[in-house]
C-alpha positions in Angstrom: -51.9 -5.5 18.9 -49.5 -8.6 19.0 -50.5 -11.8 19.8 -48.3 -13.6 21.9 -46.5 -15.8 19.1 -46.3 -13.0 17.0 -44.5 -10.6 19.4 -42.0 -13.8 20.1 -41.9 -13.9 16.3 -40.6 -10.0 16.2 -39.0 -10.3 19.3 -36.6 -13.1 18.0 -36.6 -11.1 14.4 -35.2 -7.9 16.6 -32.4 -10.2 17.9 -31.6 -11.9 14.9 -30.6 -8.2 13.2 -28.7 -7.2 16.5 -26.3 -10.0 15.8 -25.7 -10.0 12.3 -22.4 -12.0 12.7 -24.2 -14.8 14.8 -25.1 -16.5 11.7 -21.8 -16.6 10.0 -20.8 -19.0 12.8 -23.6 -21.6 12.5 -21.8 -24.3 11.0 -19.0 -23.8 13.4 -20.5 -23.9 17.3 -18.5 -21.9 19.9 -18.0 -24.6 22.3 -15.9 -26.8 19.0 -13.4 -23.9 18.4 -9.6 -25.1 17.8 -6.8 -24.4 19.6 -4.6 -22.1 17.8 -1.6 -24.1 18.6 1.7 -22.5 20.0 -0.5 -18.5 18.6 0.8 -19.3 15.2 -1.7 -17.5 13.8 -1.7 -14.6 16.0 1.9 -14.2 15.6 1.4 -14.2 11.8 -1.4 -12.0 11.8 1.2 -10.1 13.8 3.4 -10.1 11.0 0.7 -9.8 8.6 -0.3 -6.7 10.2 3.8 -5.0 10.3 4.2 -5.8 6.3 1.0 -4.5 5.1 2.0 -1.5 5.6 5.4 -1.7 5.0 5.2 -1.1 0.6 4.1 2.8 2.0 6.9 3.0 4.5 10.1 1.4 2.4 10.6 3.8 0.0 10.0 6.9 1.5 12.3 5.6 4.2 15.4 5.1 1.8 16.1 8.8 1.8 20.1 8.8 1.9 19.4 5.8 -1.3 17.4 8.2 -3.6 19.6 11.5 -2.8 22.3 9.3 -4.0 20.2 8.4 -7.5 19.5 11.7 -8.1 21.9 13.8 -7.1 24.0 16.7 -9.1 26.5 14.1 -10.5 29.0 16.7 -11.3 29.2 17.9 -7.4 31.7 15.8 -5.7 29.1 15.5 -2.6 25.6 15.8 -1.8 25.2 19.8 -0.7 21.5 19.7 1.3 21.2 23.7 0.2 21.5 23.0 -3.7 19.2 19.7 -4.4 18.1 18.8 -7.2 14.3 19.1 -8.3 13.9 15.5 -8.0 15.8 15.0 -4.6 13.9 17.8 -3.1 10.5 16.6 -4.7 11.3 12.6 -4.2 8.4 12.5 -1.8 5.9 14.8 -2.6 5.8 13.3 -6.2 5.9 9.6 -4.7 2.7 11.1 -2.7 1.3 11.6 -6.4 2.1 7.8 -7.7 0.9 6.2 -4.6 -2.5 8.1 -4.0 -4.4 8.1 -7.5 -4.2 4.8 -8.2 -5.2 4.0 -4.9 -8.2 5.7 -5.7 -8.8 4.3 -8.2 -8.4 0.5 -6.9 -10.4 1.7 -3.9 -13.3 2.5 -6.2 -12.9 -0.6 -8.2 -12.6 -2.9 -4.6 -15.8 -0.7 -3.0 -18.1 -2.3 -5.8 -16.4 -5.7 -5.9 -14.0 -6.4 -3.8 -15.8 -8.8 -1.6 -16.0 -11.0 -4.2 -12.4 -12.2 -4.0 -12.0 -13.7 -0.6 -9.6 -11.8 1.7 -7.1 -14.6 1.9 -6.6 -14.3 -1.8 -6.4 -11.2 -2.0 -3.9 -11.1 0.7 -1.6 -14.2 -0.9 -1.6 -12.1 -4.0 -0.6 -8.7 -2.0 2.3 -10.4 -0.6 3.3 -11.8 -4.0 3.3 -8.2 -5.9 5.5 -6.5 -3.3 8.1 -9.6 -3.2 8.2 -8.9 -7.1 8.9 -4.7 -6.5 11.3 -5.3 -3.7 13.4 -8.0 -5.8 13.4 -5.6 -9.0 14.6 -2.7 -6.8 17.1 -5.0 -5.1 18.5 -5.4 -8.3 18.4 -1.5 -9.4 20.8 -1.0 -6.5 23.6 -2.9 -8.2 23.2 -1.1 -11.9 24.2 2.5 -12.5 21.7 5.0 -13.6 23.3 8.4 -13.2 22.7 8.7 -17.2 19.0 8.2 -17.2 17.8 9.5 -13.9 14.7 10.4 -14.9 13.9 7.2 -16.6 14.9 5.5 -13.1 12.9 8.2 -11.9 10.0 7.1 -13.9 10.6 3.3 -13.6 10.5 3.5 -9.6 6.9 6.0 -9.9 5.4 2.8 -11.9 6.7 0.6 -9.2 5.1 2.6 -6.6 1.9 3.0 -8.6 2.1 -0.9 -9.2 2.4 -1.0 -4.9 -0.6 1.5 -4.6 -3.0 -1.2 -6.7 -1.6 -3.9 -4.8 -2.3 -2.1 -1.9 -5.7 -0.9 -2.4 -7.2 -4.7 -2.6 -4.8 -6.7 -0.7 -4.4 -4.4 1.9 -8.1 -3.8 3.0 -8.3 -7.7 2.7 -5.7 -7.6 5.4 -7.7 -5.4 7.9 -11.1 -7.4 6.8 -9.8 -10.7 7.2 -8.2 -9.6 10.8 -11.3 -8.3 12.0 -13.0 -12.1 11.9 -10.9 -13.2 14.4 -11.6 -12.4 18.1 -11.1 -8.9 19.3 -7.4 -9.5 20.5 -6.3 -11.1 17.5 -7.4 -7.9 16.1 -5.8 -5.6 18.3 -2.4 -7.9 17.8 -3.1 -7.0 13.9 -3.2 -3.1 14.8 -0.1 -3.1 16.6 1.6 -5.0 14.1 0.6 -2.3 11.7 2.6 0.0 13.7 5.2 -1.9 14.1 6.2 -1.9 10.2 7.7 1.7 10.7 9.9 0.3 13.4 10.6 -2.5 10.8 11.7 -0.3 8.5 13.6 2.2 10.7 15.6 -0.8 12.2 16.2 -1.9 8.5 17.7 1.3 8.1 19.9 1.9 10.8 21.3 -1.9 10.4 22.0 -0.4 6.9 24.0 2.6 7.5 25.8 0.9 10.0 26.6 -2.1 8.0 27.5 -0.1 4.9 28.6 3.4 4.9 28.3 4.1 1.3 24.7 4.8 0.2 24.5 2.1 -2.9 25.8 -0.5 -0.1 22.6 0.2 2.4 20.2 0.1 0.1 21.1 -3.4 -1.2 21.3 -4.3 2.4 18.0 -2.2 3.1 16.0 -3.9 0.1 16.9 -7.3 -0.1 16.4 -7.6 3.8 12.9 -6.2 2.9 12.3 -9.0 0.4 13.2 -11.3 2.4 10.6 -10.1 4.8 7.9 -10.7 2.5 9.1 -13.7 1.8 8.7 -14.8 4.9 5.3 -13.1 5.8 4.1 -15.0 2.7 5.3 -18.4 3.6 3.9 -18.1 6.9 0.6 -16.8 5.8 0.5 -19.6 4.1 1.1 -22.2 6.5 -1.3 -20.7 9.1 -4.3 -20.5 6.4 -4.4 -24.3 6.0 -4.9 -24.7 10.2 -8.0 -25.7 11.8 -8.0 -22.4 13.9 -7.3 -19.9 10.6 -10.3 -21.9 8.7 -12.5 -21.8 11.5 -12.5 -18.0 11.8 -11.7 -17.5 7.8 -14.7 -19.8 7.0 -17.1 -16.5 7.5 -15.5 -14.9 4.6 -17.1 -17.3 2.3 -20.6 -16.2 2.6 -19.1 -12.6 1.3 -18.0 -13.6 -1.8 -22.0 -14.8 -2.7 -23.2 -11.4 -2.2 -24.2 -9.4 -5.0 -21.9 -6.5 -6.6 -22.8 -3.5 -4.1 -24.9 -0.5 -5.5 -24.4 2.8 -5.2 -26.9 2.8 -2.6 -24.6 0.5 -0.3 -21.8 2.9 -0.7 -24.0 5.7 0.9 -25.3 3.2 3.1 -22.1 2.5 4.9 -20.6 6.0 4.6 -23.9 7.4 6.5 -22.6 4.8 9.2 -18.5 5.6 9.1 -18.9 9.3 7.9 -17.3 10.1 10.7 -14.5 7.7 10.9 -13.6 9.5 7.3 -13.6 12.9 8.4 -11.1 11.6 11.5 -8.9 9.7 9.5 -8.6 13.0 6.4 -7.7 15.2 8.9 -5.2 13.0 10.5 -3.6 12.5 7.7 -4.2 16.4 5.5 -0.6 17.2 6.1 1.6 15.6 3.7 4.3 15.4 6.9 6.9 13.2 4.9 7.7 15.9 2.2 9.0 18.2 4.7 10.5 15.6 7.2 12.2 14.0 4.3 14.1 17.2 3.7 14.8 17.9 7.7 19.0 17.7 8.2 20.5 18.1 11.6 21.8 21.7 13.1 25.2 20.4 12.9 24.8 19.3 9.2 27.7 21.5 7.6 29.9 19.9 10.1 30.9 16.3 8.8 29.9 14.1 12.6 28.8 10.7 12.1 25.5 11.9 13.9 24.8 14.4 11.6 25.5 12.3 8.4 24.9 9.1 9.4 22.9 8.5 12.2 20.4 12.0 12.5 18.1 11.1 9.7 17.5 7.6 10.8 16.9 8.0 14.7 15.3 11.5 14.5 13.2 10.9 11.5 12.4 7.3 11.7 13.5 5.2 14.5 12.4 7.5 17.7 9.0 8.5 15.8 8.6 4.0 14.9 8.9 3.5 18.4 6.8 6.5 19.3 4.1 5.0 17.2 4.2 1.8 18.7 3.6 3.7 22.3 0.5 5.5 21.2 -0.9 2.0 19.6 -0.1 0.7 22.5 -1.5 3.3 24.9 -4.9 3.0 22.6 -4.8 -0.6 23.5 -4.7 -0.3 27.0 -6.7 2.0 27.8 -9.2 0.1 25.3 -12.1 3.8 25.3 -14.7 3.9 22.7 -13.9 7.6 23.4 -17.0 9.8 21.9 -17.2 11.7 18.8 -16.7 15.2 19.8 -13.9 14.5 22.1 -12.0 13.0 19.1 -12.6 15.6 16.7 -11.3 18.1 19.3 -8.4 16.4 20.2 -7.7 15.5 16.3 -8.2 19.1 15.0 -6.0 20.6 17.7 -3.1 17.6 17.6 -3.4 18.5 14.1 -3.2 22.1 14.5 0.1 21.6 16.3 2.0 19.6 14.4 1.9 21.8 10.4 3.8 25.0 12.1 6.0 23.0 14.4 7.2 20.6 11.0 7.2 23.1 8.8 9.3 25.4 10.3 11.9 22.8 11.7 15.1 22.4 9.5 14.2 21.1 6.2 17.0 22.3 3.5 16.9 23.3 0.8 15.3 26.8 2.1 14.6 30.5 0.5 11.8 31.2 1.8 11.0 31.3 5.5 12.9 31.3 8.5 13.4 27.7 10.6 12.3 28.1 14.1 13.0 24.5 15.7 16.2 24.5 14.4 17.9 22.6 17.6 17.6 18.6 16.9 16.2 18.0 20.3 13.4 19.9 19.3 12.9 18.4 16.1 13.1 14.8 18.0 10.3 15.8 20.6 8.0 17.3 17.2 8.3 14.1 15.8 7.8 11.8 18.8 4.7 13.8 19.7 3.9 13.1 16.0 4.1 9.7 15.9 2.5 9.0 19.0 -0.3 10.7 18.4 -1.3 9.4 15.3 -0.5 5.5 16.2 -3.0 6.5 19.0 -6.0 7.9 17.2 -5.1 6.0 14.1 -5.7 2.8 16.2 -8.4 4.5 18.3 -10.4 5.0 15.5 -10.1 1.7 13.8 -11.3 -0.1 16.9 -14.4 2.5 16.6 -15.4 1.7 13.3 -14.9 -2.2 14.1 -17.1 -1.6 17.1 -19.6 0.5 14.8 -20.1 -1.7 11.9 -21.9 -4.9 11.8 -19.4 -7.8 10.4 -20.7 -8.3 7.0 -20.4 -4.8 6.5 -16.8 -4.4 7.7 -15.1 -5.3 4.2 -17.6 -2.7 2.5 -17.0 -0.1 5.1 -13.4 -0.2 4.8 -13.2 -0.1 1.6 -15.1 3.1 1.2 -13.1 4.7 3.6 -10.0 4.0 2.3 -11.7 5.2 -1.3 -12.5 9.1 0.3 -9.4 8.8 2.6 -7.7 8.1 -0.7 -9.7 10.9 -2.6 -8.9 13.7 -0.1 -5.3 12.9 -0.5 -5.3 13.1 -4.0 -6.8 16.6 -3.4 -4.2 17.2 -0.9 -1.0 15.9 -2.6 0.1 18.9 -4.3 0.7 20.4 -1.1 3.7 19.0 -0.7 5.1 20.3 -3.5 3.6 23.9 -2.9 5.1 23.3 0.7 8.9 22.4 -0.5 8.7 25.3 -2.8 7.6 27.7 0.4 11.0 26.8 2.7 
């Protein structure tokens, strides 16, 4: 048996491991926190949260901008039924530059990513994509229709350069958020869903500004440079207040932790296993290479809804704002909903959605029949899309914050992202298998 200052020995051992992030807050005492003056830094965590996601969203986003590129130069116009292998492919090849290298940074960041503090490793994930936006800014203005594929091949390494930006700075993003109190943290999540609005809104300001499709992608890039710009300046500004360096100030102690084993890795994935197999079957249809293709019912006719404005408020802007909803809704109605009941509702949400996008009016098609041919339809299919994945997406985030002890949330991230990342690289070819099926 314990003696009595041996059981308040274990007793206060038992409470020390239930809090593991107590400690990381010693030097700082509760009652002495700053004020974050005017929410500076939640509004830039806000912003932090819409751009860093924003790299994955831009490009696939700028459909009318890479038709144009590469098109059939010697057709007068753009014919949605005859394509080109790289307009019809744009995305589903993207897929393939974007995930591998993600991996592979993923891998590299499991082992020792910690050991670059988050706010570096966000400053410098700002800096990279300012860089690729600039260069691409530039591309708009210089003709490549005789070296399309070397364009072709130029913006790949620019998205594989994104990828590796994104597989360190980006889980430095969510890490670093997660320090701060809980609705800091839910303001970073819902800034996360707002970078598809960003994006849609970027492009519909485009279109409308410039008709021609050179003229809205320099309007479309540069206003996305600028953007980052911006985030970066203000990320700046709000790491060198009292309030940022007070909740930042835990990261520290991460960096003086050893290079994590292999043993760590299955450590933390025994604890977010789960999380994984949510997030992979969320995300196992590769939805943008068919939606990327989708044209409206009326697209023979020559409307300024069906060649303007369909592409932009059906595929992007309705589904942004959709997003936003189910983020939102997850916010709310703040449920640390069980396991079964998510991987019920996830299989069937996912269920639903591969027919009902698949079969919706994607051109070129040989193959198959479209079904959802009506654009209303297509609009609800997407909105339902988008709303349901902002939900769970954000849903399930929460969970694994709630699941994993702080120190362990940069680790646990990371080796989600690096399986997330691996069963996309086993999924990507099915967007090309899926093109070649219309």
């Amino acid at each position: 048996m314990l003696t009595s200052n041996e059981s308040d020995k274990s007793n206060g051992q038992l409470k020390q491991n239930s809090a593991p992030e107590a400690k990381k807050f010693d030097k700082f005492p509760w009652e002495n926190e700053p004020r974050d003056r005017f929410y500076f830094v939640q509004v830039v965590l806000f912003l932090l949260g819409t751009v860093s996601l924003l790299p994955m969203t831009f490009f696939t986003t700028a459909t009318e901008y890479w038709m144009y590129k590469f098109r059939n130069t010697s057709l007068d116009a753009d014919d949605p039924d005859h394509r080109t292998y790289l307009q019809a492919n744009f995305a589903s090849l993207q897929m393939f530059a974007v995930v591998y290298p993600m991996v592979i940074t993923n891998f590299i960041a499991v082992f020792i990513g910690h050991k670059v503090k988050p706010k570096i490793r966000v400053i410098a994930f700002l800096c990279s994509i300012c860089m690729v936006l600039a260069t691409h800014t530039a591309f708009v203005k210089i003709d490549t229709d005789d070296w399309q594929v070397s364009f072709f091949i130029i913006t790949m390494a620019c998205q594989v350069f994104i990828s590796g930006a994104m597989g360190l700075g980006g889980i430095g993003c969510v890490t670093l958020a997660s320090y701060f109190p809980p609705h800091y943290t839910k303001t970073f999540l819902m800034g996360q869903g707002l970078g598809t609005l960003v994006t849609a809104v970027l492009r519909l300001i485009s279109v409308t500004a410039a008709p021609s499709a050179l003229g809205g992608g320099f309007i479309f890039f540069i206003t996305g440079t600028v953007i980052m710009v911006l985030a970066q300046i203000m990320f700046i500004i709000a790491t060198r207040s009292s309030f940022f360096r007070y909740y930042a100030n835990a990261t520290k102690e991460e960096t003086k932790k050893k290079i994590n084993s292999i043993r760590d890795i299955f450590k933390a994935l025994k604890l977010i296993w789960k999380v994984v197999v949510l997030n992979s079957t969320l995300l196992l249809f590769p939805a943008n290479a068919i939606t990327n293709l989708v044209v409206s019912e009326e697209y023979d006719s020559e409307t300024v809804w069906s060649k303007t404005y369909f592409v932009t408020v059906a595929t992007y802007l309705i589904p942004a704002v959709c997003d936003i909803a189910g983020r939102a809704l997850s916010n709310k109605f703040d449920k640390d909903f069980s396991w079964s009941f998510l991987f019920i509702a996830v299989t069937v949400r996912t269920s639903i959605i591969i027919p009902t996008i698949f079969f919706s009016n994607a051109r070129p098609r040989n193959h198959t029949d479209v079904i959802f041919n009506h654009d209303w339809e297509y609009i609800l299919i997407m909105a339902f899309h988008q709303c349901s994945l902002g939900f769970f997406m954000n849903a399930i985030t929460l969970k694994n914050i709630r699941l994993v002890p702080k120190d362990k949330l940069d680790l646990s991230f990371s080796v989600s992202m690096l399986f997330l990342g691996g069963m996309a690289a086993i999924t990507s070819p099915l967007g090309i298998i899926l093109v070649s099926l219309l």
